[in-house]
Structure formats: C-alpha cells, structure tokens
C-alpha positions as a Python dict, from the first residue, in 0.01 Angstrom:
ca = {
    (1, 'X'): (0, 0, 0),
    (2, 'X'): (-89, 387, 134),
    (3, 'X'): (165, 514, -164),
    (4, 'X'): (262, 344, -501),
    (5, 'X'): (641, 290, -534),
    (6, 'X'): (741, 294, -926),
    (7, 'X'): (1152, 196, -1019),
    (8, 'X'): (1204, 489, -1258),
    (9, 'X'): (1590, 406, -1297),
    (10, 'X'): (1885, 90, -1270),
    (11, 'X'): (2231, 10, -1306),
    (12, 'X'): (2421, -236, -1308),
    (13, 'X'): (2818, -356, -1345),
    (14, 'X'): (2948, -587, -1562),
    (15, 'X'): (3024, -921, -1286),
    (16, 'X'): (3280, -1050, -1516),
    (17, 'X'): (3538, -788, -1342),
    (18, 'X'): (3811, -835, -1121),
    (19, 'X'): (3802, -504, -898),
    (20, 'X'): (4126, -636, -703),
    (21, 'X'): (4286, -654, -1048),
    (22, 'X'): (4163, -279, -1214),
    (23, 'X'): (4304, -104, -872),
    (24, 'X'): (3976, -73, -762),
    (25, 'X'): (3695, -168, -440),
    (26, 'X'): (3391, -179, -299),
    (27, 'X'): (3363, 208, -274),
    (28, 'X'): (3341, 103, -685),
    (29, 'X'): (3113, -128, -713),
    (30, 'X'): (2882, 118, -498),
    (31, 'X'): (2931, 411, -640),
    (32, 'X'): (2932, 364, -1011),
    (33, 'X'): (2608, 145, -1042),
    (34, 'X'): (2466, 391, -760),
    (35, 'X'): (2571, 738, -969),
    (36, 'X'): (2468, 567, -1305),
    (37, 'X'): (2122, 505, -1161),
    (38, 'X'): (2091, 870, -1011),
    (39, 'X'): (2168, 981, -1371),
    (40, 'X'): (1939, 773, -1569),
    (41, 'X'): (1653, 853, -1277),
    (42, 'X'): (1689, 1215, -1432),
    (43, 'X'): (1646, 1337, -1056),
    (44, 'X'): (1806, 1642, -915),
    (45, 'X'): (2018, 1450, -626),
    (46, 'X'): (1895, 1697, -380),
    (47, 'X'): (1539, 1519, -435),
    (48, 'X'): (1673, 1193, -261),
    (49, 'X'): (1500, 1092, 61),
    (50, 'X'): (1758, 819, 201),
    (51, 'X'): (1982, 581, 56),
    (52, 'X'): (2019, 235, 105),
    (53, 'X'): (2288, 2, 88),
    (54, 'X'): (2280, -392, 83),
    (55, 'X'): (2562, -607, 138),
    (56, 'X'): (2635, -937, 326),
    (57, 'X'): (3016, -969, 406),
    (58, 'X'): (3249, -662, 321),
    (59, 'X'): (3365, -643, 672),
    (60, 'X'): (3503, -968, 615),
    (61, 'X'): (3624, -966, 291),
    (62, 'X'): (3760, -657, 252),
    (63, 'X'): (3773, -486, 632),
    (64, 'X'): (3559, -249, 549),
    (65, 'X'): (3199, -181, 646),
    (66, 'X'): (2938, 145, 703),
    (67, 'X'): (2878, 135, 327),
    (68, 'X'): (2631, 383, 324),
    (69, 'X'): (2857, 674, 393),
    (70, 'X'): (3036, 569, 19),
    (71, 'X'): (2684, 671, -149),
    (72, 'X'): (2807, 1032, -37),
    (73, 'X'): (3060, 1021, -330),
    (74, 'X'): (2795, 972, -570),
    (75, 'X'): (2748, 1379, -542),
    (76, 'X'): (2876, 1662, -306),
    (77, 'X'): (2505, 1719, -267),
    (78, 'X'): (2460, 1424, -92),
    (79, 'X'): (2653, 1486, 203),
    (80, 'X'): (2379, 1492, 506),
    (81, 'X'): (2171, 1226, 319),
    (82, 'X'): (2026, 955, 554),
    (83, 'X'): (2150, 601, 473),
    (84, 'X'): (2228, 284, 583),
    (85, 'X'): (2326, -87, 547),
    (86, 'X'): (2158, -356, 535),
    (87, 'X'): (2284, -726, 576),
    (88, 'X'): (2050, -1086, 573),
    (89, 'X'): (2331, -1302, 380),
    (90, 'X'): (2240, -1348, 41),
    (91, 'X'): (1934, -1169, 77),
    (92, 'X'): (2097, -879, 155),
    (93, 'X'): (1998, -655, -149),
    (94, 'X'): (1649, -787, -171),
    (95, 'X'): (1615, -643, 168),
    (96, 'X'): (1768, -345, 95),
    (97, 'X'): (1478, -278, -158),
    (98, 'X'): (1233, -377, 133),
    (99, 'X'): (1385, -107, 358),
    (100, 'X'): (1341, 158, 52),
    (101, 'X'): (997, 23, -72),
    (102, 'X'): (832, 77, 311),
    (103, 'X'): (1008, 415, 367),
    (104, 'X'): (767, 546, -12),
    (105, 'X'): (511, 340, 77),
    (106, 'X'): (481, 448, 449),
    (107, 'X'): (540, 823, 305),
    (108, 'X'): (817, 865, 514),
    (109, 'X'): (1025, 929, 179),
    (110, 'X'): (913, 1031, -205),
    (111, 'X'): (1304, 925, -371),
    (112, 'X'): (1542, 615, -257),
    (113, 'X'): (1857, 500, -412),
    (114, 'X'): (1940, 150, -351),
    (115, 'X'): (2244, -40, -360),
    (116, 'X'): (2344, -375, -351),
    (117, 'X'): (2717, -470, -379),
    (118, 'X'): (2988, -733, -305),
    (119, 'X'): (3386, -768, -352),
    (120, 'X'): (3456, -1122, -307),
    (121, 'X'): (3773, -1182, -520),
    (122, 'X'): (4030, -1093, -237),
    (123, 'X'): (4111, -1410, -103),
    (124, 'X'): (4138, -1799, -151),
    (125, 'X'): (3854, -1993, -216),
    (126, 'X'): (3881, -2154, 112),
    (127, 'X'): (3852, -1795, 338),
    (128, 'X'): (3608, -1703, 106),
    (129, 'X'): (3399, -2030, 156),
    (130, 'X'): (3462, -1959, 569),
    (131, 'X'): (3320, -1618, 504),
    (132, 'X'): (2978, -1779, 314),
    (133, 'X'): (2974, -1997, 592),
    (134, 'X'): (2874, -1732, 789),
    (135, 'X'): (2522, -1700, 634),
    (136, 'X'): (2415, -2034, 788),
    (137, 'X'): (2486, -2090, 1144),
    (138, 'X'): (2871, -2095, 1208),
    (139, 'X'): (2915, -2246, 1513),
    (140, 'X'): (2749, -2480, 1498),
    (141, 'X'): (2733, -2588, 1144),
    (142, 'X'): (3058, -2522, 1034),
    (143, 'X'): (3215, -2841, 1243),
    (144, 'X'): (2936, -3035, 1163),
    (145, 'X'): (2975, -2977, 755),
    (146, 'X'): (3389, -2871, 775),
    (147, 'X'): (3527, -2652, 460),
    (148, 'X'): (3325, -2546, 177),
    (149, 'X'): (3004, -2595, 438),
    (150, 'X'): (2756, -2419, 211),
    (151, 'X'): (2796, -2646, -113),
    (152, 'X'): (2733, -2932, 127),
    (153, 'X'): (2411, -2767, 318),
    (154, 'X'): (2265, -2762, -30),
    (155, 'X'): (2350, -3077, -105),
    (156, 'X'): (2145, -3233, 157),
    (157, 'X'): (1859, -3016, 37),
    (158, 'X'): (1926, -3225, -290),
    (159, 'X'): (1960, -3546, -170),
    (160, 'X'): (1650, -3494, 15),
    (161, 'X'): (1441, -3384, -258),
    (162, 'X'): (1586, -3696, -487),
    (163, 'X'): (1525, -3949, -185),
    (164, 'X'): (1120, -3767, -118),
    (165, 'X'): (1032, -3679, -471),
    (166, 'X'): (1248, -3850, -746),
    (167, 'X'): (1469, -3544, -841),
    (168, 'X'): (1693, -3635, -1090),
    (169, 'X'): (2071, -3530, -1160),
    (170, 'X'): (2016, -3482, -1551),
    (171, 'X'): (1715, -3245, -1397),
    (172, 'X'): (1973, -3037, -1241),
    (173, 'X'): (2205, -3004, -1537),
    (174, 'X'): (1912, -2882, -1738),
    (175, 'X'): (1875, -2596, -1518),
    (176, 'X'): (2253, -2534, -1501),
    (177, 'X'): (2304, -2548, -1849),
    (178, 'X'): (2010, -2419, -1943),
    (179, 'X'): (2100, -2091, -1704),
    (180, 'X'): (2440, -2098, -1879),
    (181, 'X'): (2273, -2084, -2180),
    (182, 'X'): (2092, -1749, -2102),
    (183, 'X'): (2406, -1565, -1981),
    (184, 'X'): (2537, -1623, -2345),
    (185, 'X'): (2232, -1347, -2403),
    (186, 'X'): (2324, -1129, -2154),
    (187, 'X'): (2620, -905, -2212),
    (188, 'X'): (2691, -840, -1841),
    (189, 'X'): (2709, -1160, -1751),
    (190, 'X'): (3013, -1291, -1555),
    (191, 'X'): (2990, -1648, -1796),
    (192, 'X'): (2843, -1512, -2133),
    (193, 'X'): (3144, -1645, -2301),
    (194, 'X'): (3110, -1978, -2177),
    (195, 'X'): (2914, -2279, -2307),
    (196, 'X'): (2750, -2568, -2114),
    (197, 'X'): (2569, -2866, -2234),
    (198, 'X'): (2341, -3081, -2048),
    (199, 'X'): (2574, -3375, -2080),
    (200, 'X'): (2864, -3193, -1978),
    (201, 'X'): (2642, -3071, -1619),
    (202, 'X'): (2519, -3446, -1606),
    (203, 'X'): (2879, -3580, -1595),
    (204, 'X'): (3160, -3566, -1327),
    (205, 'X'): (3468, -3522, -1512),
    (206, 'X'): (3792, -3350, -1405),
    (207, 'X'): (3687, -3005, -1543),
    (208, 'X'): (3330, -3070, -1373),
    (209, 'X'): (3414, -3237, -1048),
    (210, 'X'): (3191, -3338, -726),
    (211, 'X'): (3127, -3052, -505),
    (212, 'X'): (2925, -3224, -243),
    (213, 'X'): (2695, -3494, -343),
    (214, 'X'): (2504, -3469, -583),
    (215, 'X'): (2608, -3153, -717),
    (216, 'X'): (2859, -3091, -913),
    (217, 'X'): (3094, -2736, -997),
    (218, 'X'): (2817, -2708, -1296),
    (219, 'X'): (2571, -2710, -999),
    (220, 'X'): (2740, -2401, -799),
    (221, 'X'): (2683, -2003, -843),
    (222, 'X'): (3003, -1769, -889),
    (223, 'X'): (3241, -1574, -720),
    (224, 'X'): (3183, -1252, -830),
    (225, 'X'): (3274, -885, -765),
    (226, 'X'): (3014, -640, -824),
    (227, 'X'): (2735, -428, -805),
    (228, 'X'): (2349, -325, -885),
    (229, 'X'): (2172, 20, -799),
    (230, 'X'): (1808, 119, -871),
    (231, 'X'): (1609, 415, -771),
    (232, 'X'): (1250, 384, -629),
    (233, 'X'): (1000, 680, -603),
    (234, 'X'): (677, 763, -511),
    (235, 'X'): (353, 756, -748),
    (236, 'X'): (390, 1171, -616),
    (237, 'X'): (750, 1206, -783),
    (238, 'X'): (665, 1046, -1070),
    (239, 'X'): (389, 1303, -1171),
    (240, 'X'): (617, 1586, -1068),
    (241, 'X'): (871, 1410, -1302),
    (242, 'X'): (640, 1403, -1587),
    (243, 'X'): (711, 1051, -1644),
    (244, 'X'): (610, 892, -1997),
    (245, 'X'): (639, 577, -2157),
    (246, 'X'): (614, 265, -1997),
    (247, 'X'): (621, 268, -1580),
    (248, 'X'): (759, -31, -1339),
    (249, 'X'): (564, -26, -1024),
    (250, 'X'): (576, -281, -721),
    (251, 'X'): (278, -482, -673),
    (252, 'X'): (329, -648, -402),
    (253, 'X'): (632, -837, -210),
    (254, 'X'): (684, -1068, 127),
    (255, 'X'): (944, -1186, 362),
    (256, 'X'): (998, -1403, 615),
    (257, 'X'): (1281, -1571, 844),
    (258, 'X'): (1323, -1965, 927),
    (259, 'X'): (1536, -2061, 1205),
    (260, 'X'): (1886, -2029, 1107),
    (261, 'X'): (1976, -2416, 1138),
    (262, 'X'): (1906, -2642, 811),
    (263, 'X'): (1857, -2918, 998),
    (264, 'X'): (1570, -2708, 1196),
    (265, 'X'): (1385, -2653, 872),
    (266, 'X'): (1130, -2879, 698),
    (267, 'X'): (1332, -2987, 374),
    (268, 'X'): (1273, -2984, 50),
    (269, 'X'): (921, -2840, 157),
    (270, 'X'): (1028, -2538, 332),
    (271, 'X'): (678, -2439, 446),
    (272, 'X'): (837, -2120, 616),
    (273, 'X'): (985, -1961, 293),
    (274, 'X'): (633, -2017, 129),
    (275, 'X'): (484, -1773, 304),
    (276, 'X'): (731, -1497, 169),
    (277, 'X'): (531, -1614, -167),
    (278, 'X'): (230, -1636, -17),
    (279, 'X'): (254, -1283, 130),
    (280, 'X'): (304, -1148, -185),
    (281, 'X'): (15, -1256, -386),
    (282, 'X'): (-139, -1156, -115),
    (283, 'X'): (-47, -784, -161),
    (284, 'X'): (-31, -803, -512),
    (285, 'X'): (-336, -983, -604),
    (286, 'X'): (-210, -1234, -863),
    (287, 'X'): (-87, -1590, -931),
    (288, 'X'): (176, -1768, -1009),
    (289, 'X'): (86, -1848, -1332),
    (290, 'X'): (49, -1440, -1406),
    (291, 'X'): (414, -1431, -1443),
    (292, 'X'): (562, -1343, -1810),
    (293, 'X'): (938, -1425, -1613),
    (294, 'X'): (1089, -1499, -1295),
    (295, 'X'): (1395, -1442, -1099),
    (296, 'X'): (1449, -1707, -848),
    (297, 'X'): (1776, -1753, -616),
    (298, 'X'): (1998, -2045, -797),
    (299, 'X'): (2308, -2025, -585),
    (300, 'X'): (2338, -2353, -666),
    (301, 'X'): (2078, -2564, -932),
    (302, 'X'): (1859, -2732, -631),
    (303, 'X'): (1740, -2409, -522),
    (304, 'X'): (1592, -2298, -861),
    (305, 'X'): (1400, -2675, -850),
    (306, 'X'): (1311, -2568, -482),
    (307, 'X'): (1285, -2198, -560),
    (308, 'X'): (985, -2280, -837),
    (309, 'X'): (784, -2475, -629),
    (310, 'X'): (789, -2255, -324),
    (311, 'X'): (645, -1952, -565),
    (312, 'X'): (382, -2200, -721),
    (313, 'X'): (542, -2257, -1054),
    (314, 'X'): (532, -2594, -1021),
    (315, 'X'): (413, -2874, -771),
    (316, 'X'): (568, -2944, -459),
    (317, 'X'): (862, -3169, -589),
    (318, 'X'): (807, -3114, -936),
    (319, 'X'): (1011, -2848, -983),
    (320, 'X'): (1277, -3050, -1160),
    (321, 'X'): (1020, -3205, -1412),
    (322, 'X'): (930, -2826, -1488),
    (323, 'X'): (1296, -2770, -1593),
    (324, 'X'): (1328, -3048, -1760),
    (325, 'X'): (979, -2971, -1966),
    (326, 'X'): (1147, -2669, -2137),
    (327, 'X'): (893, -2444, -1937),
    (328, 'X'): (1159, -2228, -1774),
    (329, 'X'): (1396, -2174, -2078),
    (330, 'X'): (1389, -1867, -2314),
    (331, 'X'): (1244, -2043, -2664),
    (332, 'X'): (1601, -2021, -2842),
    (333, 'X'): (1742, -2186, -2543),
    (334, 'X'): (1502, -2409, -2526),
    (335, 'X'): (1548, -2550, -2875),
    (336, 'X'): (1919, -2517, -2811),
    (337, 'X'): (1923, -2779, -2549),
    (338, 'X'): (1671, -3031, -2736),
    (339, 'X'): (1405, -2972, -2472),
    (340, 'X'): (1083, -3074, -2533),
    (341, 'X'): (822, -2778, -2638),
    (342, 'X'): (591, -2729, -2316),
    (343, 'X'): (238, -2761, -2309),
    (344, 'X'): (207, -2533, -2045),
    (345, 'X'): (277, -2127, -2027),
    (346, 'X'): (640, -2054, -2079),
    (347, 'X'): (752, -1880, -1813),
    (348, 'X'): (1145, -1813, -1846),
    (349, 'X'): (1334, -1876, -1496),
    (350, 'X'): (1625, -1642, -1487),
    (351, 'X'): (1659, -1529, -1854),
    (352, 'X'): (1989, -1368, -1758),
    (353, 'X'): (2114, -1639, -1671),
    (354, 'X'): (2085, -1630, -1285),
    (355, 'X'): (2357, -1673, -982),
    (356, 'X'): (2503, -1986, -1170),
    (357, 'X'): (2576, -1732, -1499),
    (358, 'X'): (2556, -1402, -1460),
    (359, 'X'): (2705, -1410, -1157),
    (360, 'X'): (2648, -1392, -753),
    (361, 'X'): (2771, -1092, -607),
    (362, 'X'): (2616, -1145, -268),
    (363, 'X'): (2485, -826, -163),
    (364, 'X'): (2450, -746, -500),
    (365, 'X'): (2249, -1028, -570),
    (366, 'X'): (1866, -928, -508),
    (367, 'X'): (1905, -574, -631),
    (368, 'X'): (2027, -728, -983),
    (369, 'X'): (1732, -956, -997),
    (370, 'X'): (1474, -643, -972),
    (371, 'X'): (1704, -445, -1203),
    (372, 'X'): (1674, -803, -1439),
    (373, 'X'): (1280, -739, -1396),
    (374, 'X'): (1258, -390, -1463),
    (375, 'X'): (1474, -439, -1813),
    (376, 'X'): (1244, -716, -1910),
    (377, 'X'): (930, -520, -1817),
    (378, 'X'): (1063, -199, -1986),
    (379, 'X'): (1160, -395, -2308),
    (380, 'X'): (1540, -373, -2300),
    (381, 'X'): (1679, -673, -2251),
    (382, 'X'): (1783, -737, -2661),
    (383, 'X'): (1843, -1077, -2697),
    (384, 'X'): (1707, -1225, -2398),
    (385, 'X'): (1417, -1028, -2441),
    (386, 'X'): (1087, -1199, -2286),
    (387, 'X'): (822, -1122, -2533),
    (388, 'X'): (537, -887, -2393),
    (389, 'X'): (670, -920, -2045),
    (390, 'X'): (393, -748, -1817),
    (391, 'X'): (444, -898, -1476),
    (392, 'X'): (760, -1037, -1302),
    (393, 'X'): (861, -1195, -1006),
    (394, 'X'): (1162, -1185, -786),
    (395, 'X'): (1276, -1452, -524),
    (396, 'X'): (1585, -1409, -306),
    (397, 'X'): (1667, -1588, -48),
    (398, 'X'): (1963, -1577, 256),
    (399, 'X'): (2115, -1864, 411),
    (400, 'X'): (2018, -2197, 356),
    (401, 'X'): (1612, -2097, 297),
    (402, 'X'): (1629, -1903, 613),
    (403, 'X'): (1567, -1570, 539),
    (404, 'X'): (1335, -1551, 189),
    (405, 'X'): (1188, -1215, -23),
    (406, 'X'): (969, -1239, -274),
    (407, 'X'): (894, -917, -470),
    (408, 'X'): (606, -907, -770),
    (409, 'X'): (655, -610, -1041),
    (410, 'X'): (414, -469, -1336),
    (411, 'X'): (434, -254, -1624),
    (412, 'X'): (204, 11, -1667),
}
C-alpha cells in the first residue's frame, strides 16, 4: 500500500443492552463508541479527515437512516466533516473499515473515524427476521424459504457440508459452546453470564429447539443492539503523534461479492469468498498458519466450520474436525470442554466469543471484530488474553457468503 494505515484507538459498547429499554437509539450506539474512540485516539477532532459509518438495516428497524450526519454530535468541531454510510448486510462495518483504510492508504486522508452500529431490539422476532431477510435476495428467496429465511439458508449450507464432507452435529455444538465459553471471558459480551455445554448444543430440547435443520437455537448468533468505533491514521499522523508502545497496523485485507442467490453459489466450497482470503495474503504477505487468533463471521456455527476453511485454517471440509480438535479454543476453554490437546498450532477462533456470544449487532459486527484484534494485539484483552498475539485475522462476511472481507493485522 502507497501509505501505512495504523488503528491508534477503539471502542466499543457493552451488546448486552437494551437501548429501547435505557430511553435511548441509534444516534447512541454511534456516538458513544465513536466519541470514546476520538478520546482514547488522543487526536485534536479538528485532525479528522472523514468519518465513516457502517450499518445494514436502521432504515428499517428504526426509520432512520443518513447515519453519518450523527458522528457530528461527537464534537461541535465536527460540523463540515465529510462522512458517509456504508451498507453490504452483515458486512457492513467490515466495509466501512475498507472505505477508511483506502481513503489513508490512497492519501486522500491522514485521520478516519469509523463506526459500525445496529439497533435491532425494536420489534418482534418475526419483522426483525423479515428485515435480515433482506441481506439475501428477498424476492425471490423469501417465498422460496418463508419466515425466519436466513436460519434456513444456512441450514442448507449445513446439510450440504454434512451430505459432501461428513460434518457432524456434535462438531457444531463444539463451536457453539465452545464460543459460549469465550464470552464468559469477555466482559462486554451480550452472553458472558451464560453457560453452554457441548451436550446441551448437541441436543434438541425445549430450551434448545430446531431452528432449521440441522441447527439448532445453540447454532444461531444474537439479537443485539449496539455499537463499535475505531480510528485509523496514517504512518504520517502517527509520527506527528509521537506514538510509543506497541502499534496495530493493517497488513493487508480483500473483498469480494458472489451473486446474491445461495442457490447460485458453489456450496460448502464457496470458491468466490476464497478469494477475499486469497487477496489478502496476497497484500499482506503471510499464511494462514501466521495467525496467533482469528475472527471469523459465526452468525450461525456452520459458518465458523465454513469460515476456517475458506481462510486456510483448515482443509476444505475439515473445518469441523478442526473444532472439534481443540485447535480453535482458548487453552482454559479448551480443557473446559474435555477437548482433546491439538497437535497442531493453536490458533483461537473468536476468543470473545464471536456473533453466537458476544453478540451480532449487524453493522456493528465487522468493526467489533478489528476492535477484538487490535485488543488482542495490544495485550488487553485480560482473561481471554491470546498469549504473544502478533498477527490477526478478520473475516466478515454479508449475506449468505455473498459479499466476504478479510482483513490481516500486526503488531509492531
């Protein structure tokens, strides 16, 4: 890239809230993660370039759109900054970052705020699950699959993987209790006061029914009100800052957009979100197996399985033997669960306990994971803590593997 981009700052809300419930919004959960990262950035506001807002569905579920004018009340000073919004479903935030990454790296642009928020706890679960629906292909896809169309979209994905490449069920609990597991680390974490064993995610039972075959509620990600905020600079700023200590800098990302249709994809193989992976070893020059962590999309448990074999962590459809091998679990977690001790290199899959856990605020979502990496990298995550984390990745994905980001980060 022409210009290093370094993440000098994050925030991040605590997704167990209830905005609706505290008298508050959206405006919230963008401006308090948003002014909390300006803070900690120690940046004079006046020194911001552009702001950037991701989000998926506020229009929907709460009427209200042009976010980026709400990153205004951050400061007076801010009034006249350029901003916008950007929207690619659940991959909203991650793309946000994109946006904010190419306007440093281009030079356009030496200081970016980014913001990724949702409010989704303002109507039944059945609107809400009409408003997901909206990531995939409506129209079309919501007669063909009826309510609650995204649950079932995924569970084709999982019946396809167990029919090609032996996926189990107990495979999937692992990863959902094993995800539930790390939230129990993670103070900010919509489920941290919740247990789950892998019996209980292997079972259907009335407090753990079907969802859409195979997967079960254990299976699913949350509905969850909140927000994440980071600020990205140039390798410029940071010398006029004076920065010390230890440094987060990109080192390399990739995107790239499937047709919108599942049954137009290539499943479980899903050669076209690859290349988002791809792409960003590319840039960044390393492997998969360079990793210390990873963040990887588990809206619901299959797409962790998928999510580690599209970045390389494991074989094509052996991403569920990975989980089960106690290679993606934080050690105490690991020995928790009565997983086996790895022979390979451990390389924790969403230490804070991912969408299933800590929560899925949509547009929210792929800003959190980088502000997950940067806390790892930096050495503050306390209990959850990834020993001697030096290189992280970052997978989000919108739609049903349509439109997939991959993002690789280093300490310096």
């Amino acid at each position: 890239m022409p210009e290093p981009v370094y993440l000098i700052a994050t925030a991040r809300t605590d997704f167990k809230r209830n905005l609706k419930k505290e008298g508050k919004s959206l405006r919230d959960a963008i401006v308090e993660p948003g002014r909390d990262a300006l803070r900690a950035s120690g940046l004079d506001p006046k020194d911001l370039g552009a702001g950037v807002v991701g989000n998926f569905a506020a229009g929907l579920f709460t009427r209200q759109l042009h976010l980026g004018a709400f990153l205004t009340e951050i400061d007076e000073s801010l009034r006249g900054l350029p901003t916008s919004h950007v929207e690619g479903a659940c991959a909203s935030g991650s793309l946000a970052v994109i946006q904010a990454i190419q306007l440093i790296a281009g030079g356009i642009h030496e200081a970016v705020l980014v913001v990724g928020a949702e409010q989704q706890k303002t109507m039944s679960s059945a609107d809400g699950g009409d408003v997901l629906a909206a990531a995939g292909d409506f129209h079309h896809e919501r007669s063909q699959y009826g309510d609650f169309m995204f649950p079932k979209l995924f569970g084709r994905i999982a019946e396809s993987h167990m029919k090609k490449c032996g996926l189990t069920e107990r495979q999937l609990a692992v990863v959902a209790a094993k995800n539930y597991a790390h939230a129990k680390l993670n103070p900010l974490a919509q489920m941290r006061e919740n247990t789950m064993t892998v019996d209980f995610a292997s079972t259907i039972s009335e407090k753990n029914p079907l969802i859409a075959s195979p997967l079960r509620l254990s299976d699913c990600s949350q509905i969850t009100d909140g927000g994440a905020a980071l600020v990205l600079v140039s390798g410029k700023m940071l010398a006029k800052l004076g920065a010390t200590g230890t440094k987060v800098r990109l080192l390399g990302y990739g995107v790239s957009t499937d047709h919108l249709r599942l049954e137009d994809k290539q499943m479980p193989e899903f050669p076209i979100a690859r290349l988002a992976a791809q792409r960003a070893y590319t840039m960044s020059g390393i492997k998969p197996n360079d990793a210390d962590g990873v963040e990887v999309h588990d809206c619901f448990s299959i797409t962790e399985v998928v999510a580690t074999e599209l970045l390389g962590l494991a074989p094509m459809g052996r991403g569920g033997e990975l989980a089960e091998s106690g290679a993606t679990a934080l050690p105490q977690v690991r020995e928790s669960l009565g997983l086996p001790k790895p022979a390979t290199k451990v390389i924790p899959v969403n230490a804070g306990g991912g969408l299933i856990a800590d929560g899925h605020p949509v547009g929210g979502t792929g800003v959190r994971q980088v502000v997950e990496a940067a806390t790892q990298l930096r050495g503050e995550a306390g209990a959850r803590q990834i020993e001697n984390a030096k290189t992280y990745l970052t997978f989000n994905m919108g739609g049903s593997l349509t439109t997939s980001v991959v993002m690789a980060w280093g300490r310096e």
